[in-house]
ZASETOR-355617 format. One record per residue (C-alpha): residue number from 1; z, y, x. Coordinates in steps of 0.1 Angstrom, whole numbers, plus 5000, padded with zeros to 4 digits. Layout:
N
<mivex n="NUM" zz="Z" yy="Y" xx="X"/>
...
END
This chain:
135
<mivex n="1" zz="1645" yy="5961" xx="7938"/>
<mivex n="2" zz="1645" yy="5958" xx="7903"/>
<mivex n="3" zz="1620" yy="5939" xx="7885"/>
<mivex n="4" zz="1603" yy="5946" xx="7854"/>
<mivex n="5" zz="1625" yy="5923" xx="7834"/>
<mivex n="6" zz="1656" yy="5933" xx="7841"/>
<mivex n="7" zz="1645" yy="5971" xx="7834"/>
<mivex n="8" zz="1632" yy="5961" xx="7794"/>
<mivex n="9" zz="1666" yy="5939" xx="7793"/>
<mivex n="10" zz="1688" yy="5970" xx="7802"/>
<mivex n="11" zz="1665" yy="5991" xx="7778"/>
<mivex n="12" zz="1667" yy="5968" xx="7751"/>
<mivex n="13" zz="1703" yy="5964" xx="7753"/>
<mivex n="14" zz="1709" yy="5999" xx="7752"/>
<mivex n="15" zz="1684" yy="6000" xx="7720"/>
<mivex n="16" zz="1701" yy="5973" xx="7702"/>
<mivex n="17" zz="1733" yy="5994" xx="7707"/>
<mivex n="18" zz="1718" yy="6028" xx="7693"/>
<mivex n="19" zz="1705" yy="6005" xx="7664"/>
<mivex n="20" zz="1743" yy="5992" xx="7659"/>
<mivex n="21" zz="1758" yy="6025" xx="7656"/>
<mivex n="22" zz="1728" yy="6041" xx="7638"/>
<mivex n="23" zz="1733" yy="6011" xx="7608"/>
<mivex n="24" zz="1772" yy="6020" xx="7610"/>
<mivex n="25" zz="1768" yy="6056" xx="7607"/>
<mivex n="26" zz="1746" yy="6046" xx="7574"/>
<mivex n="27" zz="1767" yy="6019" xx="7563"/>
<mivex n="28" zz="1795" yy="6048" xx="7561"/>
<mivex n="29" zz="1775" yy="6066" xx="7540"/>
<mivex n="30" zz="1762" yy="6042" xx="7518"/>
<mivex n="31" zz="1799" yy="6030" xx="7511"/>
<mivex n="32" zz="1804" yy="6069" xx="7504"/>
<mivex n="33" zz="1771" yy="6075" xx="7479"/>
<mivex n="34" zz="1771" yy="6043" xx="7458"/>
<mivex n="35" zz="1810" yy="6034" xx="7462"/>
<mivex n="36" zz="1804" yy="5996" xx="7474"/>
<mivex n="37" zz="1838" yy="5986" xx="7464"/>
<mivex n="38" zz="1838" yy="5995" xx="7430"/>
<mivex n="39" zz="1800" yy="5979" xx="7430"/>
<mivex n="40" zz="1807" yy="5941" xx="7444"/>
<mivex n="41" zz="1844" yy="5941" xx="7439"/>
<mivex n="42" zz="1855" yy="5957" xx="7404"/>
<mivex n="43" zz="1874" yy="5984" xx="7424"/>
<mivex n="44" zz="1881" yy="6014" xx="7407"/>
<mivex n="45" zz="1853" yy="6045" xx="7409"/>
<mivex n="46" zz="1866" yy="6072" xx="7434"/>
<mivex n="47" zz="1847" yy="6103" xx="7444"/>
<mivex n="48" zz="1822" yy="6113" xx="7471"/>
<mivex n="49" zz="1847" yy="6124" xx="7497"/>
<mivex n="50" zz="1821" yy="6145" xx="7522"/>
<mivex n="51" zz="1850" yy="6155" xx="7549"/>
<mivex n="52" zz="1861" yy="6115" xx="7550"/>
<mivex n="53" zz="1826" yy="6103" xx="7555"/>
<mivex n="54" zz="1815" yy="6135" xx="7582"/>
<mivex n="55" zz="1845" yy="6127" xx="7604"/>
<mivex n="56" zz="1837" yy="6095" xx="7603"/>
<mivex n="57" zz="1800" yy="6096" xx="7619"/>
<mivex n="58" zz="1815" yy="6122" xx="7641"/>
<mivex n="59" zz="1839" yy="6097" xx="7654"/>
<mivex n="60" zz="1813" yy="6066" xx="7653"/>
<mivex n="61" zz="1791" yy="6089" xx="7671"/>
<mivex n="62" zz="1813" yy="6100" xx="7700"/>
<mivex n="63" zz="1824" yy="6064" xx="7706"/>
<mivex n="64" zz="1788" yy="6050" xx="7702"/>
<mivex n="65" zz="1771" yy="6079" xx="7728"/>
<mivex n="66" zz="1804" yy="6070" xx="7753"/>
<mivex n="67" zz="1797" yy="6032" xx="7748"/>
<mivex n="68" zz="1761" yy="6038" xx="7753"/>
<mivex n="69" zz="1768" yy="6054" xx="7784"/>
<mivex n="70" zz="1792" yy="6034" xx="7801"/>
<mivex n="71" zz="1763" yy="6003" xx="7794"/>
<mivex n="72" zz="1735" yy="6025" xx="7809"/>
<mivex n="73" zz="1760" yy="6030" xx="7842"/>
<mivex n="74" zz="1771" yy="5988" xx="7842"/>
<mivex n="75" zz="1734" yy="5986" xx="7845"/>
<mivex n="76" zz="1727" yy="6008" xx="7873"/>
<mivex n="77" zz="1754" yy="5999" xx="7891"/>
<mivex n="78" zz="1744" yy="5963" xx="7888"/>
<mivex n="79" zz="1714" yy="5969" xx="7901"/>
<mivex n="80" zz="1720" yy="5977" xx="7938"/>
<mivex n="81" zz="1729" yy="5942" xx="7947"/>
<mivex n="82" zz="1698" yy="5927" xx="7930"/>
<mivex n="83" zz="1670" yy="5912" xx="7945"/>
<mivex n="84" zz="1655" yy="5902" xx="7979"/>
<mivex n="85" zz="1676" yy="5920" xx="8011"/>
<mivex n="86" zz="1653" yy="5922" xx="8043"/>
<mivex n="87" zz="1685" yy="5909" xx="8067"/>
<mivex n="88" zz="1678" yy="5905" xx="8107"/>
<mivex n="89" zz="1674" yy="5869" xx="8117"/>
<mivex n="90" zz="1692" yy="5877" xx="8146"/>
<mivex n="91" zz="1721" yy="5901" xx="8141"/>
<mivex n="92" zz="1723" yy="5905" xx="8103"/>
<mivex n="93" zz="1716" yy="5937" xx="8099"/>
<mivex n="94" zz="1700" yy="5945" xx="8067"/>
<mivex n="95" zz="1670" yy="5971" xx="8061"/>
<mivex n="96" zz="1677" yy="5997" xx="8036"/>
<mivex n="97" zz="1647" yy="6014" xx="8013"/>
<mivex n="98" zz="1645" yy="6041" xx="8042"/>
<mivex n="99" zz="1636" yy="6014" xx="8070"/>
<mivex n="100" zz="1672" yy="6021" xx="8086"/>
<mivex n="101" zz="1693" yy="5992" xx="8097"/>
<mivex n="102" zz="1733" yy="5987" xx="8092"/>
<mivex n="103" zz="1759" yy="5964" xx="8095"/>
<mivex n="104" zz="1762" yy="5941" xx="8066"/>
<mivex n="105" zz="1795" yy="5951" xx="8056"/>
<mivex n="106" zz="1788" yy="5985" xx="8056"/>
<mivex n="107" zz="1755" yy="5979" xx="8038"/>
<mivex n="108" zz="1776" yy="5958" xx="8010"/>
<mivex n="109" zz="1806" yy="5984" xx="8007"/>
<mivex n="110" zz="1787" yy="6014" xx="8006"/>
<mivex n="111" zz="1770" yy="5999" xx="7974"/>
<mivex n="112" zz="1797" yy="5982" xx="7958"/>
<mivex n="113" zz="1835" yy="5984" xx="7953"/>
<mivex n="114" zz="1836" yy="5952" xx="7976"/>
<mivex n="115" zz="1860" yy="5954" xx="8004"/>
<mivex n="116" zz="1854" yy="5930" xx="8039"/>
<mivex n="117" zz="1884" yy="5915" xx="8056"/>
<mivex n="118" zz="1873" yy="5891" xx="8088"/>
<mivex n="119" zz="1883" yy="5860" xx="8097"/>
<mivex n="120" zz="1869" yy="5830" xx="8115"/>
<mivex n="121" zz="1856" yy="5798" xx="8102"/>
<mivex n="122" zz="1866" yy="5766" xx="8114"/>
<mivex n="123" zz="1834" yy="5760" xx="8133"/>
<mivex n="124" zz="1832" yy="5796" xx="8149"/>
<mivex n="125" zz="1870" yy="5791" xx="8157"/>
<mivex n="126" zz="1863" yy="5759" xx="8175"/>
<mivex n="127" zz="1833" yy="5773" xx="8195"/>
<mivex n="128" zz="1852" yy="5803" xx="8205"/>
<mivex n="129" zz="1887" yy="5788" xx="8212"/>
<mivex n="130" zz="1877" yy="5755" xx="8220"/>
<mivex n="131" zz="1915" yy="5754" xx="8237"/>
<mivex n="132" zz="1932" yy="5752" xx="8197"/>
<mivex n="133" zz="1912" yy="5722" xx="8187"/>
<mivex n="134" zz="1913" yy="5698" xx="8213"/>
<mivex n="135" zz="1905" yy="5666" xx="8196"/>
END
């Protein structure tokens, strides 16, 4: 379940990243309009190039709305491995949102790009082949 907190943290991130691009997308025109190299750094006066300064947002803003939305995915994505799992005390199943029971692994893989290979520990391996580990 995700908690208030993490829900303004993924909103603010994503705001902090609109504000980013918006201030680069002015920054490109400010540069443009007053010419901030000739201003601070003695650099000779050039002319408002409009085509320069259009591709350019253009291009700031396709990479900021992709950036924006690969952050908005991390963050659901995250999200279904948060929290409290309701797990049998018994035989591990978990409980999903719909009040239906499945096997851990299957619970785990079918929300996550995790992959299960089984093995035994060393006390499981003893109890069930008692016969390997004679002391």
């Amino acid at each position: 379940m995700e908690t208030p907190g993490k829900r303004f943290v993924s909103k603010r991130v994503i705001i902090y990243e609109i504000a980013a691009f918006l201030f680069l997308t002015v920054f490109i025109w400010l540069d443009e309009i007053l010419d901030i190299p000739h201003l601070l750094l003695g650099a000779e006066s050039t002319a408002i190039n409009w085509r320069e300064s259009i591709l350019e947002s253009v291009i700031v803003f396709i990479v900021g709305v992709t950036i924006i939305f690969i952050t908005a995915r991390l963050f659901q994505r995250m999200k279904y491995l948060e929290g409290v799992l309701p797990i049998c005390a018994s035989c591990k199943k978990i409980r999903d949102e719909k009040n239906c029971w499945h096997q851990i692994e299957a619970y785990v893989r079918d929300r996550s790009e995790a992959e299960f290979s089984h093995s035994l520990c060393p006390e499981c391996a003893k109890k069930l082949y008692p016969e390997f580990y004679k002391e």
